[in-house]
N, C-alpha and C positions, 0 to 999 in steps of 0.2 A: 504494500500500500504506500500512496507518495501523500509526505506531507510537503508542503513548500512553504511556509511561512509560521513565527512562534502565534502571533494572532491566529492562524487558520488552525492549530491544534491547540489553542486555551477557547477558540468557539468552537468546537469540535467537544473539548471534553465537557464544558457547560452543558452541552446540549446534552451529552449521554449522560450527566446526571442527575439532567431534568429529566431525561427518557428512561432512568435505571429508576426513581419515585416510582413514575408511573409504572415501569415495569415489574417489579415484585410485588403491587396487590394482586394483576393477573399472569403472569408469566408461570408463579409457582402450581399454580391450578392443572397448571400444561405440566409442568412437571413430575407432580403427584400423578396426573394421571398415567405419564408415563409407566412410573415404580409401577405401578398398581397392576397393568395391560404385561408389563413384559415378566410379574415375580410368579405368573402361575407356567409359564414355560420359559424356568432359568435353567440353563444346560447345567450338566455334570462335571467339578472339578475333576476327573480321573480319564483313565482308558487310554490314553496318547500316551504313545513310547515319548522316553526322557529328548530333550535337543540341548544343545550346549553350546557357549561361543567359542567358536576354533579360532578365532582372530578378530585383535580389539585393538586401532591403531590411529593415530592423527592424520589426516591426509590435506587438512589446510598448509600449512607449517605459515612462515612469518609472512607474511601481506607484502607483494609487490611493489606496493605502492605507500612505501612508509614513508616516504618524504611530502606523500599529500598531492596533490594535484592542482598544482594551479593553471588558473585560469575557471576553475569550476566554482559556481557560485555555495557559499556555504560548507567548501569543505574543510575550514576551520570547524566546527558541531560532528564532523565524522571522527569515528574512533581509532585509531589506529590497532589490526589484530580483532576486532571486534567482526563476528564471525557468526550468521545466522544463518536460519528458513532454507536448508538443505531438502535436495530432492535426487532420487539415484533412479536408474536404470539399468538392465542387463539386456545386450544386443543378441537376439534369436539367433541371429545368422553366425554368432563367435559368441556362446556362453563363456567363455575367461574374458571377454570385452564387458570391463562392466565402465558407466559413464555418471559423474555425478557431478551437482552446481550448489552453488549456496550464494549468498550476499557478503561482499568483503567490505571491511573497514564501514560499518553502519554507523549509525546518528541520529541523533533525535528528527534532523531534517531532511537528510540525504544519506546515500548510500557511495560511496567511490565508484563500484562496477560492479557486475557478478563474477563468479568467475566457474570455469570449469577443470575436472581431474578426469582422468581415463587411466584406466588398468587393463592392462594384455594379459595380463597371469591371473587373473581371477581375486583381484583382488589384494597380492600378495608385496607388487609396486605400482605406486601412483604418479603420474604426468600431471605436473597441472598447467593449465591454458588460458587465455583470456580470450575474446570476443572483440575481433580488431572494429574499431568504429562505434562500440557499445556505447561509450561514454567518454567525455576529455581526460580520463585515464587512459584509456585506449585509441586513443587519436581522433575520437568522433566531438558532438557538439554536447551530448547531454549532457545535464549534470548529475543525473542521478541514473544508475538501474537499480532496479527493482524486480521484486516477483519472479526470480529465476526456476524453471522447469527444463527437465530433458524427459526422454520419450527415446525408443531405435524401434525402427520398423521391421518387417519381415524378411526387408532386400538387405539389410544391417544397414541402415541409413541412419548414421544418429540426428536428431533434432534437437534444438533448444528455444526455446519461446523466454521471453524477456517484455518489461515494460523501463522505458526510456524519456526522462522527465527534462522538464525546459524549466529549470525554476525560476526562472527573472518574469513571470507571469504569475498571480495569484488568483484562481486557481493556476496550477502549472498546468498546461496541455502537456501529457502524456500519449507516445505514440507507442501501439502492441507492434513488437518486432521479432522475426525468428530465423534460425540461421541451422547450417546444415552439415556435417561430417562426414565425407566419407571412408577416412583412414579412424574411426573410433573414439574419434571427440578427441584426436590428438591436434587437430586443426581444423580453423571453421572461418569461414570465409566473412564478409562484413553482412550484418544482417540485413534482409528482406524486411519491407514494410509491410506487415501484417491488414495494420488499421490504421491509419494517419491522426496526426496529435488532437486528443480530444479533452478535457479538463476531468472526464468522470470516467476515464479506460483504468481496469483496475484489475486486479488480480488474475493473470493469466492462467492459462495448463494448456501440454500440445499431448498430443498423442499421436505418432507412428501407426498406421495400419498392419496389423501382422499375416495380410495375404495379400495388398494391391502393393506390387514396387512402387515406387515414387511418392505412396499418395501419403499425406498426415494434415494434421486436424488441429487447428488452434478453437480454442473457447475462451471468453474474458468477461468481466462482466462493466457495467458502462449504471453508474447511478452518480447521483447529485451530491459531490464532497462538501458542499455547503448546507445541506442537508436544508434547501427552501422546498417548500411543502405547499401544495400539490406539486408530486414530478412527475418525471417520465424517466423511466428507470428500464434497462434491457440486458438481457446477458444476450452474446451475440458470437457468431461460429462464422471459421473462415475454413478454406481447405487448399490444399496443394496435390496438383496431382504433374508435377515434374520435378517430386525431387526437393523444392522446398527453394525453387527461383521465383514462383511467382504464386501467389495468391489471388482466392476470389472473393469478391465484392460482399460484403458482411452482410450476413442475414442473422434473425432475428427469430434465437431460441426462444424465449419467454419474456413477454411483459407483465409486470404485476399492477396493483393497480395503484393512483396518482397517492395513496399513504402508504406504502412499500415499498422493498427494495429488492433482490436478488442480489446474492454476491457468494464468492468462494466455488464458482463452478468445478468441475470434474469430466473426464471424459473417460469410455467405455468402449472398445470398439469387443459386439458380441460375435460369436462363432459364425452366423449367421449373415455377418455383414453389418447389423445394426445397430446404429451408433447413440450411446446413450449417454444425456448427460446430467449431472446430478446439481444440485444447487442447495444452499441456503436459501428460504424466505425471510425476512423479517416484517410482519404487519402490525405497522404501528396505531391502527387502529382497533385490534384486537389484544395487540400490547403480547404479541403471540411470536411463536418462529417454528418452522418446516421444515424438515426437507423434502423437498421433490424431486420428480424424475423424470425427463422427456425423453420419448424416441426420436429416430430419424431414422426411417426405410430408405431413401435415397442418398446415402452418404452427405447429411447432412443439408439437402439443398432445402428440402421442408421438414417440419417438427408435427409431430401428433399435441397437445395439449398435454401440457406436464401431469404428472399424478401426485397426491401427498404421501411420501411414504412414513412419515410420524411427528408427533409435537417435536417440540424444543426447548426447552427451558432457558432461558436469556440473563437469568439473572449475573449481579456483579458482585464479587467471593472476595474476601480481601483477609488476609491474616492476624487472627484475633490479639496477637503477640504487640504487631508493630505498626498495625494497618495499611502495610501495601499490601497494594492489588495481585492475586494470583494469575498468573496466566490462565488465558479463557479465549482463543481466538477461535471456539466454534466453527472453523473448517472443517468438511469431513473428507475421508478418505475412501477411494473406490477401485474396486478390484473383480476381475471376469473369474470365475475358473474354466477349466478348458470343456465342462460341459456346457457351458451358458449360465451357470448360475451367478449373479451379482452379486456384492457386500456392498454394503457401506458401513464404517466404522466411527463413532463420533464422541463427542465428549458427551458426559451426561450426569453433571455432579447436583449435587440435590444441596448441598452448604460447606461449609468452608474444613468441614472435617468430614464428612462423607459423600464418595462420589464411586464414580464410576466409569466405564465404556462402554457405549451403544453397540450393536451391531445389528442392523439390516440386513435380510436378501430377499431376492426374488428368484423363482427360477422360471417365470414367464414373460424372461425378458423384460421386466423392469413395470412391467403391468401392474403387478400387484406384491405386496412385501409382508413380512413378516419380522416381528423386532424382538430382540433378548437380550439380556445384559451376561458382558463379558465375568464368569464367576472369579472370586476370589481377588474381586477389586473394592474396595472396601474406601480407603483415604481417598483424598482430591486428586484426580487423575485429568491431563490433557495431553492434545497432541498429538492422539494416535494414529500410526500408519498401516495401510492392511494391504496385505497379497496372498496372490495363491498360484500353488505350483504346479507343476505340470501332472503331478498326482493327484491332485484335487484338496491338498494340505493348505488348509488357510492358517496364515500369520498374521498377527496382530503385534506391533509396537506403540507404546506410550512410554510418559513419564508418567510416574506420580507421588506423593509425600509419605508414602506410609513406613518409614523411616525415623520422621522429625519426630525428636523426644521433646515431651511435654515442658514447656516451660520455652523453648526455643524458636526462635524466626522457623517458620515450617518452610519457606523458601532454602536454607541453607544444608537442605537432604533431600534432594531430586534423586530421582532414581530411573534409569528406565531399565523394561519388564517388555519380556515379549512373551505371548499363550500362542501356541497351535494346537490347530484342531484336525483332526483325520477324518474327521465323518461329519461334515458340513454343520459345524457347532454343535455337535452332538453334546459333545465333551470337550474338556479345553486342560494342557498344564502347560504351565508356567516357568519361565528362565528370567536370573537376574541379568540384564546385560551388563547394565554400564551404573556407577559411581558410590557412591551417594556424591551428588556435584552440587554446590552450594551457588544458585541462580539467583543469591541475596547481594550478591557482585556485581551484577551485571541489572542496568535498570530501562532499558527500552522496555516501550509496551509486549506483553507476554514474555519479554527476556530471551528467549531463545527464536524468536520472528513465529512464524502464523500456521509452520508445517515442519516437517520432517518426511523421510521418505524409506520405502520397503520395496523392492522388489523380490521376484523369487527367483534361484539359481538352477541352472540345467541340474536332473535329476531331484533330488531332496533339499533344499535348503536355502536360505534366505541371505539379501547381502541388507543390510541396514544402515540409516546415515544420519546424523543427530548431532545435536551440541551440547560438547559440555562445555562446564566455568571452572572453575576455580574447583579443587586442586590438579584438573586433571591437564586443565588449558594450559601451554607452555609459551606461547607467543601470541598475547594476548590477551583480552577477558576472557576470551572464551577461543574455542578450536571447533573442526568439524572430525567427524570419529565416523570411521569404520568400522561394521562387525559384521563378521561371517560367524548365520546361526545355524546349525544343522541336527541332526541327528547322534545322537551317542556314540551310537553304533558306527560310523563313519560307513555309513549307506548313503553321503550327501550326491556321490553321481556326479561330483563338478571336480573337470578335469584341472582348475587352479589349484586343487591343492592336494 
């Protein structure tokens, strides 16, 4: 998300704390009913063979760009080493090609660039890359990227979708831009214009097709940073079908109506061909939030009318110790398995000492869903990221607090926890990954940016990518971490290791 100015995020937080009032008389309602709908079909802690982390590593290391960038406006406010909102992929066409981005040197205002890493051995060493022309870090005009995503398709084409901010404007026009690999995200040419600079372009994701060569799929979502009311609010789908030169002309997944918004969209491409994308609602007239789900039978040219797949609960959690706010960036995450069945995975905390993770699916393509909570989550959990393997093993990563000892900043014992499951949420167990990392260091909104990423590994097992802080980050506040999660039994099937 791009802020551009300290006025446009002290009227930005005003407003979400007149809209946080209003939203805990009715929000909790939504989410009582949640609890209520998903405790009489909560899966089983057991049954799933144990998985383990075979490797746990830093793959940021120190920021390129430590002397700052000049000529970019605001990037005094960036942080130097300050390292967020990672997202990975593994390339079909070379399972030891795996490709990952995150946000470098962040700020309350701006960002320096995103940047990328690529592994040829599965994991084992990292390249990292920049994106020539992304930002005046990289020779271009922006001064800000943002919202970094990667994706590789079926022909091993990696992609990256990116958002690109003009900040000497308030709001800043932001332009959706994406760009294309085809040696493995070891190099990537100057990005393609997605969507040309618009003030309310926001949270990108691409997705690779994994049976048409050339073709991949951007999704963004486009609402009112000023938050004036009545608006017109759209998430909106582009597509390339040569490879990632050129793009077409934006059309228009979902409008909500002129007291909502759409934001955090997701893409899905099903066995099938059909391409689904998933969203946040927020209606601030019912003081409510959703998720939904729209198809597209024709590789995205038209949308069938989205579907609701469950409440939401909105409210804002803040640590009864010190009073900062916990991380809560309600993003969700989406994942096919190789039969058609969907997930989505989301936060779903009920107060500031009990929470949880959602999980959605459908197996009628996205038509109609079914929701449970992940077992044996218990403390305030966000952030989760979900995938599934080419067995049909769904993985789920978060963070969450269940750590913090009583009396203590609960921010300063993060942990993240990954559950899989063998038999489509039947049953779920449980792996510690990564820390206790202390995200009491580190003070952007949600602290760790808006996502994290999972994908799954040829054969068995999962590559994961996340931020810690403090003690783990070595150059910086924070760092980006690698884990390869697999199986006990080293049944992982992946030729890196």
């Amino acid at each position: 998300m791009v802020f551009s100015s300290p006025e446009r995020t002290a009227n930005l937080l005003d407003w979400m704390g007149q809209w946080t009032a209003h939203q805990r008389k009715i929000a909790t309602l939504g989410g009582l009913a949640l609890v209520v709908v998903v405790a009489a079909t909560f899966p089983a802690l057991a049954n799933a063979g144990p998985y383990k982390v075979k490797q746990l590593q830093a793959i940021s290391g120190p920021s390129p760009f430590a002397a700052g960038c000049p000529g970019a406006l605001f990037d005094d406010t960036n942080i130097t080493g300050y390292e967020l909102e990672s997202m990975i992929a593994v390339n079909p066409a070379n399972p030891r090609n795996i490709i990952a981005t995150w946000k470098q040197d962040a700020g309350f205002l701006s960002t320096r660039s995103d940047l990328t890493a690529s592994s040829l051995d599965g994991g084992k060493t990292w390249k990292r890359s920049t994106i020539p022309g992304l930002t005046v870090c990289t020779g271009g005009t922006g001064d800000i990227g943002t919202d970094p995503w990667v994706s590789a398709g079926g022909d091993g084409t990696a992609y990256f979708s990116g958002l690109v901010g003009d900040l000497s404007s308030d709001p800043a026009p932001v332009t959706v831009v994406a760009s294309n690999s085809k040696d493995g995200g070891r190099t990537w040419p100057v990005p393609a214009t997605v969507a040309p600079a618009l003030p309310n372009n926001d949270q990108d994701a691409i997705t690779g097709s994994p049976t048409l060569a050339g073709h991949a799929y951007v999704v963004w979502s486009n609402f009112d940073h000023q938050f004036n009311f009545p608006a017109t609010n759209f998430i909106r789908f582009s597509r390339t079908t040569d490879g990632g030169i050129g793009w077409s002309p934006p059309v228009v997944v979902d409008q909500p109506g002129p007291f909502a918004w759409d934001m955090a969209p997701r893409l899905l491409v099903l066995p099938d061909g059909t391409v689904l994308a998933i969203f946040v609602r927020i209606d601030l007239e019912l003081g409510l939030g959703a998720h939904y789900a729209a198809r597209s039978l024709d590789e995205g040219q038209t949308w069938l009318p989205a579907v609701q797949v469950g409440s939401l609960p909105l409210l804002e959690f803040f640590d009864p110790q010190t009073g900062d706010e916990f991380p809560q960036a309600h993003y969700p995450s989406a994942a096919v398995a190789p039969d058609g069945t969907a997930y989505i995975a989301f936060e779903a905390n009920s107060s500031a000492s009990s929470g949880g993770i959602g999980v959605a699916r459908s197996r009628d393509g996205g038509i109609t869903w079914s929701t449970s909570m992940l077992p044996g989550v218990s403390a305030y959990a966000f952030e989760p990221a979900i995938a599934v393997d080419s067995h049909g093993t769904v993985g789920i990563t978060w963070y969450d607090l269940r750590n913090a000892r009583p009396g203590d900043a609960a921010l300063t014992a993060a942990d993240v926890w990954f559950a899989h499951s063998d038999n489509q949420g039947g049953s779920w167990q449980q792996t510690h990954v990564a820390g206790s990392t202390n995200l009491a260091t580190v003070h952007l909104p949600n602290r760790v940016g808006e996502y994290q990423g999972l994908a799954a590994l040829r054969g068995r097992g999962f590559a994961a990518i996340f931020t810690l802080a403090a003690p783990q980050a070595e150059d910086g506040p924070t760092d980006i971490f690698f884990a390869q999660i697999g199986p006990g039994n080293d049944e992982s099937g992946n030729d890196g290791h």
